[in-house]
C-alpha positions as CSV (number, residue, x, y, z in Angstrom):
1,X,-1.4,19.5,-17.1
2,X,-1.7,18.6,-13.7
3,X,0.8,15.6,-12.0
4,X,-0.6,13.4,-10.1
5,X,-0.3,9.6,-8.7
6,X,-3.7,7.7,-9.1
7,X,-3.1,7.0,-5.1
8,X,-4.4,10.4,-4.4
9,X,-6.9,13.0,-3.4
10,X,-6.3,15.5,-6.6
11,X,-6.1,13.8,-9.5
12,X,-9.5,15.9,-11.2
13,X,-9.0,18.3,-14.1
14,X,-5.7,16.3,-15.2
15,X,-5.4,17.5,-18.4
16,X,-5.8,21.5,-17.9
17,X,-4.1,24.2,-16.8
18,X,-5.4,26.5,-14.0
19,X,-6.1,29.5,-16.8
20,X,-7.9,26.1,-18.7
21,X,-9.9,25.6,-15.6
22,X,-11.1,29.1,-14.9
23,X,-12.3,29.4,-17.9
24,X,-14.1,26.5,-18.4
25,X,-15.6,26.7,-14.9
26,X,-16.7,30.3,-16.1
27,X,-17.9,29.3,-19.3
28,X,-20.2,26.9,-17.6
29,X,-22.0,29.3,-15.2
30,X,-22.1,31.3,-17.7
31,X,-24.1,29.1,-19.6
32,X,-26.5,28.5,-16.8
33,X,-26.9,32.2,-16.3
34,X,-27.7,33.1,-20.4
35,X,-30.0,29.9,-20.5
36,X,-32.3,31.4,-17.8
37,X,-31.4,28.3,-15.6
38,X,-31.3,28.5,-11.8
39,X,-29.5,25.4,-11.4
40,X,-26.7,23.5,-12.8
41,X,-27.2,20.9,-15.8
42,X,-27.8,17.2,-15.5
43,X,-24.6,16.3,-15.6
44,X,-23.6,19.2,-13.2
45,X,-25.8,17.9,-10.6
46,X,-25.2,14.0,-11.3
47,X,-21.6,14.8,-10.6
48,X,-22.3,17.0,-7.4
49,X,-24.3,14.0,-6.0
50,X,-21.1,11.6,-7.1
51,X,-19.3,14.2,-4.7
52,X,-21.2,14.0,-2.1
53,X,-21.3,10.3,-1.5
54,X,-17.8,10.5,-2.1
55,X,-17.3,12.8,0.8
56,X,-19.5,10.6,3.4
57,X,-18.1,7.0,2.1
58,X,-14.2,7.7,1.1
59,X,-13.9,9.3,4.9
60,X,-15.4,6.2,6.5
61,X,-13.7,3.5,4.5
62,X,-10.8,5.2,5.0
63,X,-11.3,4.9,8.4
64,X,-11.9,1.2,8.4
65,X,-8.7,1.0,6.5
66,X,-6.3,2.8,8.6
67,X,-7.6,1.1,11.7
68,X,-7.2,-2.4,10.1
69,X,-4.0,-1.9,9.0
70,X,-2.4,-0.2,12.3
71,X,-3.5,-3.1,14.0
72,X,-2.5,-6.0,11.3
73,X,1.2,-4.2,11.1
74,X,1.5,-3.6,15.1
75,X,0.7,-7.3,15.3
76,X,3.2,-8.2,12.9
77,X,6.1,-6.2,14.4
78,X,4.7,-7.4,18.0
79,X,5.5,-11.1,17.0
80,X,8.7,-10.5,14.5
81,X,10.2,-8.2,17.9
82,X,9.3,-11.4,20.0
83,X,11.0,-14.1,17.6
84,X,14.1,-11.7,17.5
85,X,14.8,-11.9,21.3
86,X,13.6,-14.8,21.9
87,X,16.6,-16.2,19.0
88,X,18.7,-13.4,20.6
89,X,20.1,-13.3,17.1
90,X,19.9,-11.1,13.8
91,X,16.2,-11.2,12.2
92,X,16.1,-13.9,9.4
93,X,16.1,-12.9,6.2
94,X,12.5,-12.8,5.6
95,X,11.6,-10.7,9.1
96,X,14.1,-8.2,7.7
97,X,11.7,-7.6,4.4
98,X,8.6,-8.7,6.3
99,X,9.5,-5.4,8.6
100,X,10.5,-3.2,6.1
101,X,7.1,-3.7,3.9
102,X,4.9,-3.1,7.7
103,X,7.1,0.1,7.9
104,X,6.5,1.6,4.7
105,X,2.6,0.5,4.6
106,X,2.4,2.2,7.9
107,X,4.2,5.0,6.8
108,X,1.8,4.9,3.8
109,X,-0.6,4.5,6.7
110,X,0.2,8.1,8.0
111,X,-0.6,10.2,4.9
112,X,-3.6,8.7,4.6
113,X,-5.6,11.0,7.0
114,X,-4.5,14.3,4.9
115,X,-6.2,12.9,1.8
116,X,-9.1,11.9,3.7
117,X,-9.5,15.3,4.6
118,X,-8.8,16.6,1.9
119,X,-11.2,14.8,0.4
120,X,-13.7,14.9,3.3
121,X,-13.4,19.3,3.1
122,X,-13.6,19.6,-0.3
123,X,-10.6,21.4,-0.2
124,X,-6.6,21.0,0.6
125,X,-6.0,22.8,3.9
126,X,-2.4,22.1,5.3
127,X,-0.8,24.5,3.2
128,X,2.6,24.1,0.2
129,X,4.8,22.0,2.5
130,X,2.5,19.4,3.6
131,X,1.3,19.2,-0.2
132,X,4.5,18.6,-1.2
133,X,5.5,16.3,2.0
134,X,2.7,14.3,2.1
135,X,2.4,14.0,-1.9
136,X,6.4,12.8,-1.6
137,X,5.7,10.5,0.9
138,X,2.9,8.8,-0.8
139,X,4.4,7.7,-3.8
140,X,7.6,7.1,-2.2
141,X,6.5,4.6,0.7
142,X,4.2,2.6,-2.0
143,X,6.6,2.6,-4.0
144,X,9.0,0.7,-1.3
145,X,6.0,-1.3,0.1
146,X,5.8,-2.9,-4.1
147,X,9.4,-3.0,-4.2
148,X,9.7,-5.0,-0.6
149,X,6.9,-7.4,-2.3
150,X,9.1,-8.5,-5.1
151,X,12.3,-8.9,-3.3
152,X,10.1,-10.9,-0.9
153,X,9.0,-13.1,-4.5
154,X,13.0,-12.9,-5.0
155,X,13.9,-14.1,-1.3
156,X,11.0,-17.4,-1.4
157,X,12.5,-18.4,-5.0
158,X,15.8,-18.6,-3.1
159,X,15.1,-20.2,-0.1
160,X,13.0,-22.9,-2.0
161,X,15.1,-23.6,-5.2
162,X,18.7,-23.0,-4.1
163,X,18.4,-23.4,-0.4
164,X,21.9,-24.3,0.0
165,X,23.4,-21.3,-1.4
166,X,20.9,-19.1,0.2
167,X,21.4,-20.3,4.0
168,X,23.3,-17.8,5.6
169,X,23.5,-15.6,2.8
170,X,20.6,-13.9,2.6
171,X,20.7,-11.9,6.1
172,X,23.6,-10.7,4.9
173,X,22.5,-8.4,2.3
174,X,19.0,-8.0,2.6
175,X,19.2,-5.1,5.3
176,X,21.1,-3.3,2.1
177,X,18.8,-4.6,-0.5
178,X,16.1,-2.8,2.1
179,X,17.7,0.5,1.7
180,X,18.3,0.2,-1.6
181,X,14.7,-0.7,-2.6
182,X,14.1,3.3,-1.1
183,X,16.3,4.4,-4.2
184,X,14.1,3.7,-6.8
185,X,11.2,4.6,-4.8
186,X,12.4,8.2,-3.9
187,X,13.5,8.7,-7.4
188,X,10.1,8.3,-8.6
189,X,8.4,10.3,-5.6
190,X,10.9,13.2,-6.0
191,X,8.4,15.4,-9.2
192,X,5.7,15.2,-6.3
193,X,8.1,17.2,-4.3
194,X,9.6,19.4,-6.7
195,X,6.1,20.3,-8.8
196,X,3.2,20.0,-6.2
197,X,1.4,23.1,-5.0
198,X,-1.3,24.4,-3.5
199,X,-3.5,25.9,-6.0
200,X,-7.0,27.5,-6.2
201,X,-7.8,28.5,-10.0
202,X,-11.7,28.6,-9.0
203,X,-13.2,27.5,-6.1
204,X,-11.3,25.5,-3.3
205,X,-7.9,25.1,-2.8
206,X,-6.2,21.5,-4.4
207,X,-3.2,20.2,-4.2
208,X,-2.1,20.1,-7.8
209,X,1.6,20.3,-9.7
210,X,1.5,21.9,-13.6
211,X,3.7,20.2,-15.9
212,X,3.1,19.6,-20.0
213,X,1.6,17.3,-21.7
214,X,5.2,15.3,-22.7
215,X,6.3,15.6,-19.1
216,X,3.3,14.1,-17.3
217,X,2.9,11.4,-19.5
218,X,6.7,10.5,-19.4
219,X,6.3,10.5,-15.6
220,X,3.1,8.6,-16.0
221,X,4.6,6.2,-18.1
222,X,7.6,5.9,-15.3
223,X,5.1,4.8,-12.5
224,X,3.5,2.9,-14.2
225,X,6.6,1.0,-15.7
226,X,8.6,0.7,-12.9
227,X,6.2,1.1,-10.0
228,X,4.3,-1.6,-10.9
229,X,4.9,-3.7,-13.6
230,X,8.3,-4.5,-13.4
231,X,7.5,-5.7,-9.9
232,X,4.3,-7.6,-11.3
233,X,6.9,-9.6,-13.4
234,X,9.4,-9.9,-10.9
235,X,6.8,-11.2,-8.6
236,X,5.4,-13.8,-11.5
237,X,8.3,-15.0,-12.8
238,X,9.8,-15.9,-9.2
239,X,6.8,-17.7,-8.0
240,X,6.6,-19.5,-11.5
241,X,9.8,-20.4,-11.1
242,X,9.2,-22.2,-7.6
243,X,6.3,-23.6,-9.5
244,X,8.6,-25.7,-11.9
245,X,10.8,-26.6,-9.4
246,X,8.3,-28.5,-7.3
247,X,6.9,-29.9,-10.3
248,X,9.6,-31.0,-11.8
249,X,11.4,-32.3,-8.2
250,X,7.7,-33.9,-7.6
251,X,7.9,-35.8,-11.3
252,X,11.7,-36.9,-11.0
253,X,11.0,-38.9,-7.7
254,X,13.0,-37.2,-5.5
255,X,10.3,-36.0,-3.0
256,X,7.0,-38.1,-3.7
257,X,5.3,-35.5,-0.5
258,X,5.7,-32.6,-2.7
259,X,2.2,-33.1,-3.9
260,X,0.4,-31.6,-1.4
261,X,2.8,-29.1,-0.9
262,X,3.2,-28.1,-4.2
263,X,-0.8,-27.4,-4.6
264,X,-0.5,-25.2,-1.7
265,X,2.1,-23.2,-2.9
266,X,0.3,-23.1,-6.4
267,X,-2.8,-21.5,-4.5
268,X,-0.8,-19.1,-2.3
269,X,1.3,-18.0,-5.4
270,X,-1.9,-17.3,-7.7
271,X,-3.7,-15.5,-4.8
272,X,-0.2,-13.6,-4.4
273,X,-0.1,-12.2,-7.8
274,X,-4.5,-11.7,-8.5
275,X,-4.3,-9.6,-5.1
276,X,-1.4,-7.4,-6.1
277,X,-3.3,-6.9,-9.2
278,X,-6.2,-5.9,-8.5
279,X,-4.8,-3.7,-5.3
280,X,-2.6,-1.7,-8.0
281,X,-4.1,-1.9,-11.7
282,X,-7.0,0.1,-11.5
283,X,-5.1,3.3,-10.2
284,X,-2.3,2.7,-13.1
285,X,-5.4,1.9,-15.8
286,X,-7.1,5.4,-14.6
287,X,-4.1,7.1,-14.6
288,X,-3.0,5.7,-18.2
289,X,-6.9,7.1,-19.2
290,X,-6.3,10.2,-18.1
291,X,-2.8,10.5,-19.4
292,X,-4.1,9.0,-22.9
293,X,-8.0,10.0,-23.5
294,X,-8.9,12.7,-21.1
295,X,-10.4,14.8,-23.2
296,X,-12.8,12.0,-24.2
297,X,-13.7,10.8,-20.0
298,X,-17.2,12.7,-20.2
299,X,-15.1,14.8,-17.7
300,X,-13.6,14.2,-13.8
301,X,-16.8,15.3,-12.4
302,X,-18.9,12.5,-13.9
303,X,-20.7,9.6,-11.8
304,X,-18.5,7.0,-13.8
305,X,-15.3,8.9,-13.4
306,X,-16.1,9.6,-9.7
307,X,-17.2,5.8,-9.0
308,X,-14.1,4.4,-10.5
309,X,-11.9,6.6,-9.3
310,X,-13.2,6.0,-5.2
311,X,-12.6,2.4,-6.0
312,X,-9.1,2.6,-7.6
313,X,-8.1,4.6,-4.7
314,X,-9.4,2.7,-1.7
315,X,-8.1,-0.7,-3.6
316,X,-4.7,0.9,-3.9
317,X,-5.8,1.9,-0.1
318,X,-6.4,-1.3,1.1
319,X,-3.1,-3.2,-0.1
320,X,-2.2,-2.1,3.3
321,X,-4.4,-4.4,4.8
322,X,-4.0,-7.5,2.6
323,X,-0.2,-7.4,3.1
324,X,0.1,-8.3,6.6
325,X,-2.7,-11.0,6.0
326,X,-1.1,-12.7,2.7
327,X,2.5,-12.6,3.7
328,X,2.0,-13.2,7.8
329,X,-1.6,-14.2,9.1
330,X,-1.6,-17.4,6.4
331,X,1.4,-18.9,8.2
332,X,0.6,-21.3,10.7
333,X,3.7,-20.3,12.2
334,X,3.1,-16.9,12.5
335,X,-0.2,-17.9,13.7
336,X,1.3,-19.9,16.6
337,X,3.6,-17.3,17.7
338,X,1.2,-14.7,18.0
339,X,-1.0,-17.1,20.0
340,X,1.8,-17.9,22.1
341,X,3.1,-14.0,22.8
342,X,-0.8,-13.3,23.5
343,X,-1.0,-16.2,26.1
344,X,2.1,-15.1,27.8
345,X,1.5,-11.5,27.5
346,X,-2.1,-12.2,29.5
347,X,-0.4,-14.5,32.3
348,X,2.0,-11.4,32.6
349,X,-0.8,-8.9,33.2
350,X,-2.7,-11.4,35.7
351,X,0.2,-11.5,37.6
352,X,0.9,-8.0,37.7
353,X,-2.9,-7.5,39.1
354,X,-2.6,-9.9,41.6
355,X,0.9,-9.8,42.6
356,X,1.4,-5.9,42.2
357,X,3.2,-4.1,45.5
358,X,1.4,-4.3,48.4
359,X,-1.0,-7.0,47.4
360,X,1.7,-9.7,48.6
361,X,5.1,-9.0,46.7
362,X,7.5,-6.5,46.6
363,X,8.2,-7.3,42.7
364,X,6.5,-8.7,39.7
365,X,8.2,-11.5,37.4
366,X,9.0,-9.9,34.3
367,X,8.1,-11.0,30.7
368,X,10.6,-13.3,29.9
369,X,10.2,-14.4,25.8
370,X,13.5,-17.0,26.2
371,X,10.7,-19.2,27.9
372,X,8.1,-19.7,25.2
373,X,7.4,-22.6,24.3
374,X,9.2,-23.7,20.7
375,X,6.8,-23.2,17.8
376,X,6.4,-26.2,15.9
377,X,8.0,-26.6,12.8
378,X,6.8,-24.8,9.7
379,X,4.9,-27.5,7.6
């Protein structure tokens, strides 16, 4: 049985081993060559034109998505950087996890181009290391990047219901709840590192890892447990919890303006949970399939396999681009920040161009962030 995370490039042939593979892949020329037949099968060829639409479209979606992302994160850290001098202070609580998920989604980010390639070449051509590297990396950094999500869920509940107890606290430990959330994730990345190699049993050369039957489906059950549903219910209950709060604050009296406020955090918390959701279920419900009935797929060549697969993997993909957007871009906060830095970072270049040495001054004013203007206050 092959081990692999539903994230990546070679998760075909799951369920055999590479004698398995050979021999099927034998057996099925073979066929064509005793049946007088030129050409492959129906299904043969329905699957080879699944592979290469695959190969044109994965590549350029992937593209999109990588170039999306890069720039939503390097915006993000280009305003969070600002805020921090311009407090001259430690990051609040929620820039330290804010930072921490752009660093593993752009870490995340960076192993995307082997699988593209991969993918792209029909083949796996960066050799053992690299397979197991990259394949580490992977798992490990989306498993942070889910991990940084809930304690974000976590760090809202606080700040909203027990605001008291959380002022002041919560910078305190959240750079070591950061490097702890790695623990988990590395523990769960650390097969793809031990089992994954390059393999060729026929044909092109995959980055694949052998284990049995038992051992792929306890580490399939393991990802999926704690890779993504225990962070799904983290990330429900907390925001449910904020839910009743308001509710029940709204109801008692206490803060009649709630109203709006609490509908807006109703939206935002329902849009929080369907996007993780749909970013991160398919890959786990393809990779339960596989674990549980692949035997019974119609095999990992088919145009329905092949078609749910791309999607699963550029959905996973793209939670690298919805992050920045549905924890940063939605605050008008943010929003005004980063409108503010891009105002003052274009007066700084103008001034450079006209005032640069020997056009008038010796010396050009430098950036100075301590004279922004004061965002307004988050609504």
């Amino acid at each position: 049985m092959l081990l692999c995370h539903p994230h990546y490039h070679s998760c075909q042939s799951n369920y055999q081993s590479k004698h398995q593979i050979a021999k099927t892949r034998s057996a099925m020329r073979e066929g064509g060559v005793i049946n007088g037949s030129s050409v492959w099968n129906a299904s043969a060829t329905e699957g080879r034109l699944a592979w290469d639409i695959q190969q044109l479209l994965v590549p350029t979606l992937d593209a999109l998505i990588m170039l999306t992302g890069t720039i939503g994160h390097a915006l993000v850290i280009f305003v969070l950087a600002g805020r921090r001098k311009r407090t001259a202070g430690p990051p609040h609580g929620t820039d330290t996890l804010l930072l921490a998920l752009s660093a593993s989604d752009l870490l995340l980010l960076a192993c995307l181009p082997f699988h593209t390639a991969a993918i792209a070449l029909g083949t796996w051509p960066f050799g053992n290391f690299l397979c197991k590297a990259i394949s580490f990396l992977g798992v490990a950094c989306s498993g942070a990047s889910v991990f940084t999500l809930s304690a974000l869920a976590v760090s809202r509940y606080l700040a909203v219901v027990h605001p008291t107890w959380a002022f002041g606290r919560t910078g305190r430990w959240l750079n070591a709840v950061v490097a702890l959330l790695w623990v988990p994730a590395c523990a769960l990345a650390a097969p793809q590192f031990a089992f994954r190699e390059v393999g060729a049993p026929v044909g092109p050369v995959h980055c694949f890892a052998f284990l049995s039957n038992l051992s792929q489906r306890v580490y399939g059950t393991a990802l999926f447990l704690v890779g993504f549903a225990l962070p799904l219910a983290v990330i429900v209950l907390m925001y449910a919890k904020i839910y009743c709060f308001l509710r029940n604050t709204r109801r008692q009296g206490r803060a009649p303006q709630l109203e709006r406020y609490q509908s807006q955090v109703t939206k935002t918390c329902a849009l929080l949970v369907l996007v993780f959701t749909l970013c991160w279920l398919p890959s786990y419900v393809l990779m339960l399939m596989l674990m549980l009935v692949g035997d019974r797929l119609g095999g990992t060549g088919s145009l329905h396999y092949r078609s749910f697969a791309i999607c699963a993997r550029l959905l996973a993909s793209s939670s690298t681009v919805v992050n920045p957007v549905l924890y940063v871009f939605m605050s008008h906060k943010f929003r005004q920040e980063l409108i503010g830095l891009s105002r003052h970072r274009c007066r700084d270049c103008k001034e450079c161009w006209v005032y640069c040495p020997g056009l008038g001054r010796d010396k050009v004013q430098p950036f100075n962030p301590v004279e922004l203007e004061t965002p307004p206050p988050q609504g």
